[in-house]
Backbone as a chain_set.jsonl record, in Angstrom:
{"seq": "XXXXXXXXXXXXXXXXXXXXXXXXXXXXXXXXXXXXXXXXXXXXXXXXXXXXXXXXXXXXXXXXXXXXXXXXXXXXXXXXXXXXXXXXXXXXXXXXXXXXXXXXXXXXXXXXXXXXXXXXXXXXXXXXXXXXXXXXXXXXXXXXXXXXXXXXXXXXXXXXXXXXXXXXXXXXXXXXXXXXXXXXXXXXXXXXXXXXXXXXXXXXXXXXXXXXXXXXXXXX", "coords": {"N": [[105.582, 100.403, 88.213], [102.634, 102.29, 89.068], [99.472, 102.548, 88.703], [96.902, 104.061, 86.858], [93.618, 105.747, 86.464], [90.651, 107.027, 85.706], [87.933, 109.414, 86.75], [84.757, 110.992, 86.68], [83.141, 113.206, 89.357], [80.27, 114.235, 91.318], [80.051, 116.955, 93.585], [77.691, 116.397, 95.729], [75.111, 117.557, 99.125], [73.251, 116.337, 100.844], [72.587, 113.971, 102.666], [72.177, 110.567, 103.74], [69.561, 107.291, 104.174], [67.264, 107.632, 102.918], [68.19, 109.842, 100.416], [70.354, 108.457, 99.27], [68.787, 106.42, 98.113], [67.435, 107.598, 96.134], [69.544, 109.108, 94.391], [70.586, 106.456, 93.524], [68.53, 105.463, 91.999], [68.83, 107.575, 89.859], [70.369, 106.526, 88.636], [72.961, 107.075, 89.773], [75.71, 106.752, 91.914], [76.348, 106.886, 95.578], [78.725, 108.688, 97.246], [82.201, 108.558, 99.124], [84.624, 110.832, 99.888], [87.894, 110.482, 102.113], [90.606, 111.237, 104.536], [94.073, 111.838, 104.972], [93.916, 113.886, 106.484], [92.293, 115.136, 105.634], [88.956, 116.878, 105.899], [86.132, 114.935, 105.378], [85.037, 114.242, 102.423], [81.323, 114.504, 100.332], [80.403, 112.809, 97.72], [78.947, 112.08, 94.334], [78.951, 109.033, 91.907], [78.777, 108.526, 88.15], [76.861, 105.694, 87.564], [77.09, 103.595, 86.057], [79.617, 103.995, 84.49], [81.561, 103.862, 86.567], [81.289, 101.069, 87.111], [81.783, 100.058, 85.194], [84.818, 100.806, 85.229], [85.939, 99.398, 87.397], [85.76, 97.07, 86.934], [88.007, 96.711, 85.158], [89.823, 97.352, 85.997], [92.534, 96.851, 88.397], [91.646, 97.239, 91.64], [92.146, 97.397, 94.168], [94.567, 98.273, 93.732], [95.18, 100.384, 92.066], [95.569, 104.082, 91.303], [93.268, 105.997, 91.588], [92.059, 108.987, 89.837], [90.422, 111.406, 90.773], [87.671, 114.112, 89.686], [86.031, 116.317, 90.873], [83.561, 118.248, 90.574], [83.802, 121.869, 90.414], [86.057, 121.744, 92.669], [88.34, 122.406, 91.724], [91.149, 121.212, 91.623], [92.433, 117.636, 90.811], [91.388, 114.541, 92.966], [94.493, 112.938, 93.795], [93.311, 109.419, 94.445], [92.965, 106.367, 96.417], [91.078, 103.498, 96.081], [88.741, 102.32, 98.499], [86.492, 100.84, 99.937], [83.637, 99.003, 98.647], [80.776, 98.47, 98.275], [78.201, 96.65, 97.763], [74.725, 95.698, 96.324], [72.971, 93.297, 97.558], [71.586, 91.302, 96.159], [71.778, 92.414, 93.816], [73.384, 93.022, 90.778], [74.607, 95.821, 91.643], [76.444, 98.764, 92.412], [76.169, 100.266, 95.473], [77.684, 101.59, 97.513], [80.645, 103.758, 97.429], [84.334, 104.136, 98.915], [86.774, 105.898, 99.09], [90.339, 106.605, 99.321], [92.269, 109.432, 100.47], [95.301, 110.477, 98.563], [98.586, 111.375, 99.326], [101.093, 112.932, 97.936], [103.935, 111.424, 98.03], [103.754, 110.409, 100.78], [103.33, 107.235, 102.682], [101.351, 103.924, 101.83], [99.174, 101.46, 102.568], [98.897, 98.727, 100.113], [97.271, 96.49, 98.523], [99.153, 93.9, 96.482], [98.979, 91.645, 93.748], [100.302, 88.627, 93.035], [102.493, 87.385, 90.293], [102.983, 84.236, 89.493], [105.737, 83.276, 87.115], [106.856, 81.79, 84.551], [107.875, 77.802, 84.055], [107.936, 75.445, 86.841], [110.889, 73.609, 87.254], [110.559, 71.12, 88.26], [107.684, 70.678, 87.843], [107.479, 70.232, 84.931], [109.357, 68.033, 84.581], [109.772, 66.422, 86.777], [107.085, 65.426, 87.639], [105.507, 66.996, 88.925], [103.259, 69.35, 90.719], [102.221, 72.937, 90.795], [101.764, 75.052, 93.152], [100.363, 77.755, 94.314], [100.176, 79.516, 97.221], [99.735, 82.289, 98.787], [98.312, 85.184, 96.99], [98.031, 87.723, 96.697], [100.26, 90.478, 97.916], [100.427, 92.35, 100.946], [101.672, 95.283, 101.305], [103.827, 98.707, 102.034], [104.047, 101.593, 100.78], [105.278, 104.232, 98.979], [102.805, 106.086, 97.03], [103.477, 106.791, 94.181], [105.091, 105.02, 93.662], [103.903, 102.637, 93.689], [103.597, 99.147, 92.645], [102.152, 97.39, 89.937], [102.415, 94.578, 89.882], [103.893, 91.946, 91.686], [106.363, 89.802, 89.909], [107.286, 87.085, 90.323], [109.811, 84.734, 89.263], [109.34, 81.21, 89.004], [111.007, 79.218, 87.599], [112.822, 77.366, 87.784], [112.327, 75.706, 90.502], [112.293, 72.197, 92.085], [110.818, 69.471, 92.414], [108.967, 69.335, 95.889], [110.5, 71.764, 96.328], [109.861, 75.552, 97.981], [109.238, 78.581, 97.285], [109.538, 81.475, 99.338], [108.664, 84.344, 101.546], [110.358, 86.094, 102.32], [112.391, 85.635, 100.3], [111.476, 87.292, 98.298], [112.32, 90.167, 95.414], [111.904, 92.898, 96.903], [110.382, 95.635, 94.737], [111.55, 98.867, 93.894], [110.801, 101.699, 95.828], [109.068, 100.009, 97.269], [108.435, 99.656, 100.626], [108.438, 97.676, 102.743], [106.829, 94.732, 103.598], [104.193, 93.0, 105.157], [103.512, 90.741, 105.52], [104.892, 87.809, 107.537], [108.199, 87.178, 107.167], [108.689, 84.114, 106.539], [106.41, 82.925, 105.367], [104.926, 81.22, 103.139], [105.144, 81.422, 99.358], [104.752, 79.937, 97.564], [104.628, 76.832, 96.035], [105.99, 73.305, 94.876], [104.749, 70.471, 94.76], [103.722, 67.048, 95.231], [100.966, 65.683, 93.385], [99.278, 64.098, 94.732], [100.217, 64.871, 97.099], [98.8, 67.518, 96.744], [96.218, 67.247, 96.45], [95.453, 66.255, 98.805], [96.22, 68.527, 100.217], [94.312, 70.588, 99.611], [92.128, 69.351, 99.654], [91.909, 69.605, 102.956], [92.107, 72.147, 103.094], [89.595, 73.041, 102.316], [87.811, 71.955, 104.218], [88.977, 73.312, 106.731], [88.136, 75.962, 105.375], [85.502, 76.218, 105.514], [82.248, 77.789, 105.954], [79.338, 77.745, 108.397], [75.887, 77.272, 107.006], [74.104, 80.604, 107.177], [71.594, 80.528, 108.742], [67.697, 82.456, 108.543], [68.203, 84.594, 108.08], [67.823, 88.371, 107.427], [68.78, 89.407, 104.509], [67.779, 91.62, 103.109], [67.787, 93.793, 104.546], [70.136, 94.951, 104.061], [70.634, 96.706, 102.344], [72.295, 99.036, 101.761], [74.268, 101.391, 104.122], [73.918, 104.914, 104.565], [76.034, 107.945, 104.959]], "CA": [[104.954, 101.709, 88.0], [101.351, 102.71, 89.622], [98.838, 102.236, 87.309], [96.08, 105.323, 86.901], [92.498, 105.588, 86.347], [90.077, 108.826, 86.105], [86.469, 109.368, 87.344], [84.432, 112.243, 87.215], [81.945, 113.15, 90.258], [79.667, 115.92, 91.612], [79.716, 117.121, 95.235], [76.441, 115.908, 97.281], [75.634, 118.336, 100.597], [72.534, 115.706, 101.415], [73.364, 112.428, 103.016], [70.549, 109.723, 104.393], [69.156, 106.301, 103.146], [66.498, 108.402, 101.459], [69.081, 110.518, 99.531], [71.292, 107.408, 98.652], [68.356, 105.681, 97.242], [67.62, 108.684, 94.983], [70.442, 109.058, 93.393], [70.768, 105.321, 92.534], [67.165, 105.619, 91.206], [68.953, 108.222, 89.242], [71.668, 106.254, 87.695], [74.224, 107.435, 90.47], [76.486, 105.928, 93.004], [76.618, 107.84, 96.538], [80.383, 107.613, 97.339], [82.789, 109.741, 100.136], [86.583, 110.91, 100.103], [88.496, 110.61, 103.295], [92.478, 110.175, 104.436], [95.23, 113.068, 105.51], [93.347, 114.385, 107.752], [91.028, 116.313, 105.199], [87.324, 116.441, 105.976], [85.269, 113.664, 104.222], [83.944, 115.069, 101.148], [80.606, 113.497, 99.831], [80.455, 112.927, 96.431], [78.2, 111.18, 93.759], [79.503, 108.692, 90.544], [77.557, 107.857, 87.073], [76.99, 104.399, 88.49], [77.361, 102.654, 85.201], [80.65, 104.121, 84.176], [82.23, 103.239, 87.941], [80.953, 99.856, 87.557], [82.859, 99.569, 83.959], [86.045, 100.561, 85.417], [86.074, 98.887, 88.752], [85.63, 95.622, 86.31], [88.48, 96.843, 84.163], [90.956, 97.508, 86.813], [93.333, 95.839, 89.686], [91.216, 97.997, 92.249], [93.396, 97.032, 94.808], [96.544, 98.752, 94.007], [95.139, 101.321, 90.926], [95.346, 105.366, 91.3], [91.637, 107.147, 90.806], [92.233, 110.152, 89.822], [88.68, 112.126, 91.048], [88.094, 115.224, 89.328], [85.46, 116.707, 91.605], [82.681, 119.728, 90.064], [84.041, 122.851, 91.939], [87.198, 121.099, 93.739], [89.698, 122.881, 90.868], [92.561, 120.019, 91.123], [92.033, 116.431, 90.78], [92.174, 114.184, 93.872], [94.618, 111.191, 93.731], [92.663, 108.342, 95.624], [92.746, 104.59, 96.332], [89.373, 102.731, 96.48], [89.127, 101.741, 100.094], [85.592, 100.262, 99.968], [82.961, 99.109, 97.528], [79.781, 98.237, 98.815], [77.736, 96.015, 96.466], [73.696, 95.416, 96.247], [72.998, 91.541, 98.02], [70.656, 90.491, 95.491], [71.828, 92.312, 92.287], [74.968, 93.71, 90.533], [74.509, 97.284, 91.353], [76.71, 99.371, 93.231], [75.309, 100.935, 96.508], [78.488, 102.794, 98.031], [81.751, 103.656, 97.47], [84.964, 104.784, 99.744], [87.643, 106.648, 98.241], [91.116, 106.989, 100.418], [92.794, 110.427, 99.962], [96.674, 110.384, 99.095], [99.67, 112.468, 99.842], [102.632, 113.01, 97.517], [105.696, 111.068, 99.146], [103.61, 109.814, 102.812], [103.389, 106.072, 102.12], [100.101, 103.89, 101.733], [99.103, 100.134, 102.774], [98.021, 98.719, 99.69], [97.587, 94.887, 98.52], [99.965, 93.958, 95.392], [98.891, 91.175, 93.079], [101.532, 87.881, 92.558], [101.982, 86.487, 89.772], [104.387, 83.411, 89.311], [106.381, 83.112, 85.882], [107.623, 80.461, 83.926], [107.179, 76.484, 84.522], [108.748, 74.959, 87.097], [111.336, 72.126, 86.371], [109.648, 70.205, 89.233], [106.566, 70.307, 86.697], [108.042, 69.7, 83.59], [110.635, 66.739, 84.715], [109.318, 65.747, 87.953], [105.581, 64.937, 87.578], [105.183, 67.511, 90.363], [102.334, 70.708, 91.076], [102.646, 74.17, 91.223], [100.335, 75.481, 94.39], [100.223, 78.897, 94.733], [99.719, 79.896, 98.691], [100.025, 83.724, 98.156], [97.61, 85.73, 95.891], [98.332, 89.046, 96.852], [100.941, 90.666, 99.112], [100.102, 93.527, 101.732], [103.012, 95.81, 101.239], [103.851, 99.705, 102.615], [104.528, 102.224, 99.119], [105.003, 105.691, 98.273], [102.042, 105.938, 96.092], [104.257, 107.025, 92.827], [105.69, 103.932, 93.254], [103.037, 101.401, 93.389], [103.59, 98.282, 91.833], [101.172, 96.53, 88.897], [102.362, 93.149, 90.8], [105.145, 91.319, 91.857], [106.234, 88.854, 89.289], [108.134, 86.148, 90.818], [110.504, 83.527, 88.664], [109.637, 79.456, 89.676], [111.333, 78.212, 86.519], [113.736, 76.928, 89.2], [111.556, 75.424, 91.436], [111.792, 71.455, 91.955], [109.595, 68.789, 93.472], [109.427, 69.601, 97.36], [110.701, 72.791, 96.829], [109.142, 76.78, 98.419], [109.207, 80.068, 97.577], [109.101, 82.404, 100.532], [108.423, 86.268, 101.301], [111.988, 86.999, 102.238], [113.178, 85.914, 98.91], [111.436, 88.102, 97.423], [113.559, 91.005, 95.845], [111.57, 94.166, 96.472], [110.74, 97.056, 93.774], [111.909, 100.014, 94.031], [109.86, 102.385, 96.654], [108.303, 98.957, 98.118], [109.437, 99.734, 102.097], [107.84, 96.451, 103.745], [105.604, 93.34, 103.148], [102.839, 92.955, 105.38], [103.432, 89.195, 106.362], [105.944, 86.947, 108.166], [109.626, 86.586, 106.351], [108.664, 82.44, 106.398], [105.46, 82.398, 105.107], [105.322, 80.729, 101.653], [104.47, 81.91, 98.344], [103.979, 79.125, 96.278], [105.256, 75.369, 96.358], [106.029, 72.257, 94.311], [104.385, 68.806, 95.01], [103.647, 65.455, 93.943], [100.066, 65.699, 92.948], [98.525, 63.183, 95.731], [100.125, 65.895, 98.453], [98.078, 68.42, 96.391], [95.244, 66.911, 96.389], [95.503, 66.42, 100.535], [96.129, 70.041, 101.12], [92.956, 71.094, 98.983], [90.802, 68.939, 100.834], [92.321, 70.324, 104.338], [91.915, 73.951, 103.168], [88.282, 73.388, 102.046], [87.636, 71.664, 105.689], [88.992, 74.767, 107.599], [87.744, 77.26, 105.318], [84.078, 76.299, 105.307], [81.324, 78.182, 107.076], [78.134, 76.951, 108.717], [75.083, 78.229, 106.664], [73.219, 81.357, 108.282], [69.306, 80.685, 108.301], [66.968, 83.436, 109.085], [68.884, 86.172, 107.961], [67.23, 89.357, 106.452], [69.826, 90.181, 103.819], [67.109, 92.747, 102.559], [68.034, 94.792, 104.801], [71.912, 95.397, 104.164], [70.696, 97.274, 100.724], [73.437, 99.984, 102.268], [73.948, 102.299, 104.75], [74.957, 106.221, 103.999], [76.304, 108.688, 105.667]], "C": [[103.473, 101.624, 88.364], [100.804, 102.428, 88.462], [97.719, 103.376, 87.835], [94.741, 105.089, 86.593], [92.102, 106.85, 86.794], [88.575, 108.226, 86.653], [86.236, 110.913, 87.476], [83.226, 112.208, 88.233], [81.697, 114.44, 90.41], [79.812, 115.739, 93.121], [78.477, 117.0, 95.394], [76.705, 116.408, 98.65], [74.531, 117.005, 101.128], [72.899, 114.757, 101.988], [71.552, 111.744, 104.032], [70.486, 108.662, 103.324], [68.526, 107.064, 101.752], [67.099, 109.014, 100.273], [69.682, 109.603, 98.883], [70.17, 106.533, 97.739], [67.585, 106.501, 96.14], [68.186, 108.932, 94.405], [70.54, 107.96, 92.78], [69.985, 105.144, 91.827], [67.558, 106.066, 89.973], [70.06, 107.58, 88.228], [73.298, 106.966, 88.391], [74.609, 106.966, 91.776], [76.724, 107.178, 94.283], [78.544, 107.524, 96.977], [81.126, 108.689, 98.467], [84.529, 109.436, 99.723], [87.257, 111.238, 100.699], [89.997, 110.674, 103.134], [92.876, 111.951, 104.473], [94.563, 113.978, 106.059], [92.59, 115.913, 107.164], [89.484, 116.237, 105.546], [86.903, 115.605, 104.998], [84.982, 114.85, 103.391], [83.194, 113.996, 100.11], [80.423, 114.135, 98.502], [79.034, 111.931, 96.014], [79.155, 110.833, 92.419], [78.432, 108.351, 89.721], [77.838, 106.213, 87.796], [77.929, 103.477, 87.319], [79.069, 102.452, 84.868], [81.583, 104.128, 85.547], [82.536, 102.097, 87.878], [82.041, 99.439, 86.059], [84.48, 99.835, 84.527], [86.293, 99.728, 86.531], [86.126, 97.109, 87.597], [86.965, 95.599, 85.394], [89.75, 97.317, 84.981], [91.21, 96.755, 87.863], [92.851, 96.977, 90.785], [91.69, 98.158, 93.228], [94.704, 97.929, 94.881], [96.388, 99.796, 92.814], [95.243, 102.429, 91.365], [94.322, 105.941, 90.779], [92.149, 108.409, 91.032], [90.715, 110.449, 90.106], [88.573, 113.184, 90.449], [86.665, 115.409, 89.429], [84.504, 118.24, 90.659], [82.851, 120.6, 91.204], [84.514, 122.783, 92.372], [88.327, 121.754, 93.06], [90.616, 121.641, 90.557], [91.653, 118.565, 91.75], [92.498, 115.539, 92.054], [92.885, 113.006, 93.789], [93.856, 110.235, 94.909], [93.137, 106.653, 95.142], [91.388, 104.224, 96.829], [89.631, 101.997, 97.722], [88.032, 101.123, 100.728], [84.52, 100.477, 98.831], [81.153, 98.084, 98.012], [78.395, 97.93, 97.289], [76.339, 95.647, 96.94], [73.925, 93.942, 96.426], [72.437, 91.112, 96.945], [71.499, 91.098, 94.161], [73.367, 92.723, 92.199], [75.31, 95.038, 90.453], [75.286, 97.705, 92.57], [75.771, 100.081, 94.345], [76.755, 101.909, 97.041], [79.771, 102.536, 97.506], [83.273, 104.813, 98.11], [86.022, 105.316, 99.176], [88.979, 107.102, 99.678], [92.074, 108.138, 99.376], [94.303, 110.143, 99.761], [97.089, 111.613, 98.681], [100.657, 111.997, 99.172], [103.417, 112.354, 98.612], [104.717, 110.305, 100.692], [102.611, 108.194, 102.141], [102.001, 105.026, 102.236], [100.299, 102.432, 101.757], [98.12, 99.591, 101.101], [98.173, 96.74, 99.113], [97.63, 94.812, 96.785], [99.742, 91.992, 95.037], [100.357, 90.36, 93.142], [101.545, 87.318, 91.473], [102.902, 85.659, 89.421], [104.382, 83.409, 87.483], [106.99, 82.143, 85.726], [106.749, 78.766, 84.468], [108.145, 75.513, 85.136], [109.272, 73.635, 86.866], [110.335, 70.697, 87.305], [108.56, 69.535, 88.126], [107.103, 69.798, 85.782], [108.536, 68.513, 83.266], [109.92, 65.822, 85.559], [107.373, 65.098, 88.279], [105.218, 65.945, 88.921], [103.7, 69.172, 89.639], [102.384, 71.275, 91.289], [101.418, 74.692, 91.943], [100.961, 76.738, 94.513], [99.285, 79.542, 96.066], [99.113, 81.336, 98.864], [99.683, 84.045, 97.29], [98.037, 87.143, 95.508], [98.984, 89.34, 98.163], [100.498, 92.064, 99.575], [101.493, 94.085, 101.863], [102.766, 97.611, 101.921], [104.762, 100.69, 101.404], [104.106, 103.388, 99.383], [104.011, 105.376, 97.14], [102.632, 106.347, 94.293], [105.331, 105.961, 92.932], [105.223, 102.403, 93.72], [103.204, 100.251, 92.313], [102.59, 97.753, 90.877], [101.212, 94.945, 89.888], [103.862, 92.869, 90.726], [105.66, 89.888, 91.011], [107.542, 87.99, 89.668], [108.496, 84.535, 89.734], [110.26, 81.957, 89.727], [110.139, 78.864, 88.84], [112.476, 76.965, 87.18], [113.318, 75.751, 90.109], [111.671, 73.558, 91.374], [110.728, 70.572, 93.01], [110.041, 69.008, 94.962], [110.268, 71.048, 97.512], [109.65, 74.021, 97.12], [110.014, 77.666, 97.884], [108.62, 80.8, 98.385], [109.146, 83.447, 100.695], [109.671, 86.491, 101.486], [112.801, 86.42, 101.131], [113.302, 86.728, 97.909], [112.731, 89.392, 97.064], [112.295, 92.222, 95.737], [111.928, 95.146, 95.4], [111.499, 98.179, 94.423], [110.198, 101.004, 94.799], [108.891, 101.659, 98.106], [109.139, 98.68, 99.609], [109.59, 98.221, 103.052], [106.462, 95.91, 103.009], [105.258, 93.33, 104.166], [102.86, 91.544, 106.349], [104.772, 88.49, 106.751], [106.689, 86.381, 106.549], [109.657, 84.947, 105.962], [107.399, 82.159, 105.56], [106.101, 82.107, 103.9], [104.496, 80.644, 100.819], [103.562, 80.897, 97.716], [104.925, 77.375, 96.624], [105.315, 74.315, 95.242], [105.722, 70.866, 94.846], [104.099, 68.069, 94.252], [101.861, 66.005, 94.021], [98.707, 64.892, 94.254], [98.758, 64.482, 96.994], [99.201, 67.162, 97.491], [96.485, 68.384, 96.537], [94.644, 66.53, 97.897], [95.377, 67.4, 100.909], [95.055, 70.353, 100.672], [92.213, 70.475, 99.805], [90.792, 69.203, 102.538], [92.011, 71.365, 104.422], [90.584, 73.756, 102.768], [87.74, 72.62, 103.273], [87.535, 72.485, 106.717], [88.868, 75.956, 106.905], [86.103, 76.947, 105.273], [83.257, 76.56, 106.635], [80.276, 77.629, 107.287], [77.25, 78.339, 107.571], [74.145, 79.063, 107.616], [71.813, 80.95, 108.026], [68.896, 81.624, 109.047], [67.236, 84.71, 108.666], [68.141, 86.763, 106.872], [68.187, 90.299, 105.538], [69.099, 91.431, 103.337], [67.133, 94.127, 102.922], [69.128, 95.689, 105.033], [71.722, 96.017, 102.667], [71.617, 98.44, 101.008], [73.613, 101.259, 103.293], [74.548, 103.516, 104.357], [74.955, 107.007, 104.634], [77.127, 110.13, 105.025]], "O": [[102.974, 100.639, 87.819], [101.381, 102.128, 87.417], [97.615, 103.606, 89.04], [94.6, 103.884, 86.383], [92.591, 107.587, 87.649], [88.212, 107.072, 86.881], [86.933, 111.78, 88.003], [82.359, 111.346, 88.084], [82.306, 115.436, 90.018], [79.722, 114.683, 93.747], [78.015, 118.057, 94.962], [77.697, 116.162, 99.336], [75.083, 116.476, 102.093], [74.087, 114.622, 101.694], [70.538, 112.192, 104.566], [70.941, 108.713, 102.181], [68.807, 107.165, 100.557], [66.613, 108.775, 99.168], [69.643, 109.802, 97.669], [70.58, 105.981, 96.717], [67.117, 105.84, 95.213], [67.632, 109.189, 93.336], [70.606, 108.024, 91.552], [70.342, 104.625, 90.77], [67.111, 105.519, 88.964], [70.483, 108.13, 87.211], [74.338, 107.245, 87.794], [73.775, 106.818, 92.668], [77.216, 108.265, 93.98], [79.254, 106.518, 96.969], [80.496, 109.732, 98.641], [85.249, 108.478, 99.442], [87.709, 112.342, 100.396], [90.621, 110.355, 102.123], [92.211, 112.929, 104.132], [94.995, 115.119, 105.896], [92.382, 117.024, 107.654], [88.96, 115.153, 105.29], [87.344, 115.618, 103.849], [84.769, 116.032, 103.659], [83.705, 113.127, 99.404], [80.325, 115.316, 98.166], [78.308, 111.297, 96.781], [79.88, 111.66, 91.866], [77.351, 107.962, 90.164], [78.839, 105.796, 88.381], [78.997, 102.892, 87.5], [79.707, 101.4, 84.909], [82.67, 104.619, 85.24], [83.613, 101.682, 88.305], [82.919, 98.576, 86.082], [85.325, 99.001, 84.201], [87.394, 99.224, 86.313], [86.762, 96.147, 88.028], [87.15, 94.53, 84.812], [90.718, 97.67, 84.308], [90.343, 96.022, 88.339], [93.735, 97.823, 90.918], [91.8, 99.362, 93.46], [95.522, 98.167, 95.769], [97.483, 100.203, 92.427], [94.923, 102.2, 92.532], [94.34, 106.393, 89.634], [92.577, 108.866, 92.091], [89.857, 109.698, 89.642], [89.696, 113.683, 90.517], [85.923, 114.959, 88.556], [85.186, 119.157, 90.202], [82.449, 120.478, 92.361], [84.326, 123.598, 93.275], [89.379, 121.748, 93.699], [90.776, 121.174, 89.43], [90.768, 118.413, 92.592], [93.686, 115.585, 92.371], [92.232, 111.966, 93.707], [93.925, 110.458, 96.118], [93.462, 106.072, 94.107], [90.797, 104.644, 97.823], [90.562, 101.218, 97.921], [88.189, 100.774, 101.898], [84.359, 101.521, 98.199], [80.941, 96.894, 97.78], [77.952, 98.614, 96.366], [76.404, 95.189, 98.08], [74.756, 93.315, 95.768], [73.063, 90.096, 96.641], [71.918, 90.226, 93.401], [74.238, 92.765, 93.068], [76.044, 95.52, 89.589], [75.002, 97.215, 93.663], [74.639, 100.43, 94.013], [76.639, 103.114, 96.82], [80.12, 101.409, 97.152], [83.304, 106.013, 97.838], [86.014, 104.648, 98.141], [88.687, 107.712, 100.707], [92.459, 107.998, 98.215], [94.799, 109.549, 100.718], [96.542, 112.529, 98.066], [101.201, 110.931, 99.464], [103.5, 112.691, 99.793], [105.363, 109.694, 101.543], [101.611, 108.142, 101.425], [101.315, 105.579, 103.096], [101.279, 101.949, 101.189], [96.958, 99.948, 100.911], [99.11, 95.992, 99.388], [96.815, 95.272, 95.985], [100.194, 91.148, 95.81], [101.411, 90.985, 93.258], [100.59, 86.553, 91.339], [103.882, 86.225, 88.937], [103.396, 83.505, 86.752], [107.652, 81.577, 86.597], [105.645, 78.57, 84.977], [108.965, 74.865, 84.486], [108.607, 72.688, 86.447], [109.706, 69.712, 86.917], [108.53, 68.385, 87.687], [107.217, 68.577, 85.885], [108.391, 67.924, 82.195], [109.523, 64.705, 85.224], [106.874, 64.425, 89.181], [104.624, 65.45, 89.878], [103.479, 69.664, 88.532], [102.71, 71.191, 92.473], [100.291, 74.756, 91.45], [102.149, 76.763, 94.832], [98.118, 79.93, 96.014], [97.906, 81.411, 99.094], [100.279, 83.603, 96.308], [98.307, 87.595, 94.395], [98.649, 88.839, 99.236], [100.214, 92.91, 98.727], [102.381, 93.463, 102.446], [101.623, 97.874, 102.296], [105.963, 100.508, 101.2], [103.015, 103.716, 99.849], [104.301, 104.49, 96.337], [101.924, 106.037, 93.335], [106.382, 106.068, 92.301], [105.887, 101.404, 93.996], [102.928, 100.499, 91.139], [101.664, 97.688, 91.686], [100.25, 94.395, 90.424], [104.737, 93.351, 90.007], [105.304, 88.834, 91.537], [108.674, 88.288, 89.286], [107.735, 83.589, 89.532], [110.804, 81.691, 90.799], [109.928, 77.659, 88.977], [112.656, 75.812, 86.787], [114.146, 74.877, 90.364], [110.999, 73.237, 90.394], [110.102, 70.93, 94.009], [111.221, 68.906, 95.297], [110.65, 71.438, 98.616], [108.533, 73.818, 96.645], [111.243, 77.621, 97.947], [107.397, 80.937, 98.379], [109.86, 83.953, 99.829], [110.179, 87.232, 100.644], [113.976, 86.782, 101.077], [114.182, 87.004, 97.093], [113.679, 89.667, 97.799], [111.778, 92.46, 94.645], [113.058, 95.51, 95.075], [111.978, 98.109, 95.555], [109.027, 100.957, 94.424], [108.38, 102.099, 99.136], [110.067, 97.896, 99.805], [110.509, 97.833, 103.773], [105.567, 96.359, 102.294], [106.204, 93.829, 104.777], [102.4, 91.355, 107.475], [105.751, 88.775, 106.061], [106.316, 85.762, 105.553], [110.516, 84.518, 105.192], [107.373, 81.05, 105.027], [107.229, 82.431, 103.528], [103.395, 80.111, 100.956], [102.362, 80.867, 97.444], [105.755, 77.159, 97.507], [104.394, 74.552, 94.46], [106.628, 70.223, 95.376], [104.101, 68.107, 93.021], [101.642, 66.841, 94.898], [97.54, 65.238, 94.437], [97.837, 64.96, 97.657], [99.046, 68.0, 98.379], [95.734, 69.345, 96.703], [93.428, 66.526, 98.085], [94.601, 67.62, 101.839], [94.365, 70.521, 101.677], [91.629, 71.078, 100.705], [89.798, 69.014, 103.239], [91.625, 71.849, 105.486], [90.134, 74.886, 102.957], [86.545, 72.886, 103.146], [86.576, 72.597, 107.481], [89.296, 76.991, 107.416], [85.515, 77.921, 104.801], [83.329, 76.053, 107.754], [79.967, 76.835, 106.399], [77.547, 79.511, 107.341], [73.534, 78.572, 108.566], [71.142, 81.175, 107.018], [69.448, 81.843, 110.125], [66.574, 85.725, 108.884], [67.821, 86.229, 105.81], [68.368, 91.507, 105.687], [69.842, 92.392, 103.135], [66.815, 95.153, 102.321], [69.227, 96.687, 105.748], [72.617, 95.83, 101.843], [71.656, 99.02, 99.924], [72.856, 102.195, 103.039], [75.649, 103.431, 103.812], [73.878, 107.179, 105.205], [77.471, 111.034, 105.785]]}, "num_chains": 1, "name": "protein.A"}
């Protein structure tokens, strides 16, 4: 079942840095609401009370309800960008995607494994979780919370893979290759190999020179 969330905002006709850094002055978030082929409509949020739910929800895969000053009905949205101050913890923008009763929506669904596999328990083995979140294709009234996948099963040297999964109900398609693999069981030494492989090819060179000062946000 979808999970919900409200927000109230005001319509904003201004738009510009200058304008965006006036309102935040003010204790308000500049923010826009796009998608089905309605005109953007610029909005503003209380910053604070944005920043409490966005901390208090799976933002990812939640339903904002918007309920707009002057719009009459509330819009369902998905948060579709969140644009965060470099230096501090203050919102600077945020994107809002419009939805449509019934016309279906890319959104990324939370995994979370259950139980303890026997591998672990018996086998002196490690549960690695590959797969954080799956990119799936959903009628928005039938958005998942997450996909909670059973490893109680699971022993040493064995995978769980995306086409095992059993889809919810409404959930049309996953996002990634039928082989990839969720989660895994090893001996502890191969765990300790792949970690140091994946922090090898995920590490970036550091940038020098760069004027982050000046990515405080752009608005439009």
């Amino acid at each position: 079942m979808s999970m919900h969330a409200t927000l109230k905002a005001d319509k904003r006709d201004a738009t510009g840095k200058g304008v965006a850094r006036k309102l935040r002055a003010a204790g308000r978030v500049p923010a826009v609401v796009y998608g089905q082929g309605e005109e953007a409509l610029s909005i503003t949020l209380d910053a604070a009370e944005t920043l409490h739910l966005f901390h208090n929800i799976s933002v990812e895969n939640t339903i904002v309800d918007l309920t707009v000053e002057g719009e009459g009905e509330s819009f369902q949205t998905l948060v579709r960008e969140i644009q965060m101050h470099p230096h501090r913890p203050d919102l600077v923008h945020v994107d809002f995607y419009r939805l449509q009763k019934g016309v279906k929506v890319d959104v990324e669904i939370p995994v979370h494994l259950v139980g303890t596999p026997e591998g672990v328990k018996s086998g002196g083995g490690v549960l690695q979780q590959v797969i954080h979140e799956l990119p799936v294709s959903v009628i928005p009234s039938k958005i998942p919370d997450s996909f909670e996948v059973d490893v109680s099963a699971l022993q040493v040297g064995d995978s769980l893979h995306v086409s095992e999964l059993t889809l919810p109900d409404g959930v049309e398609e996953i996002g990634l290759e039928p082989e990839r693999t969720i989660c895994t069981v090893v001996l502890p030494r191969a765990a300790a190999a792949d970690d140091a492989e994946d922090d090898d090819e995920t590490a970036e060179p550091e940038v020098i020179g760069a004027d982050d000062s000046s990515n405080e946000g752009g608005e439009g």
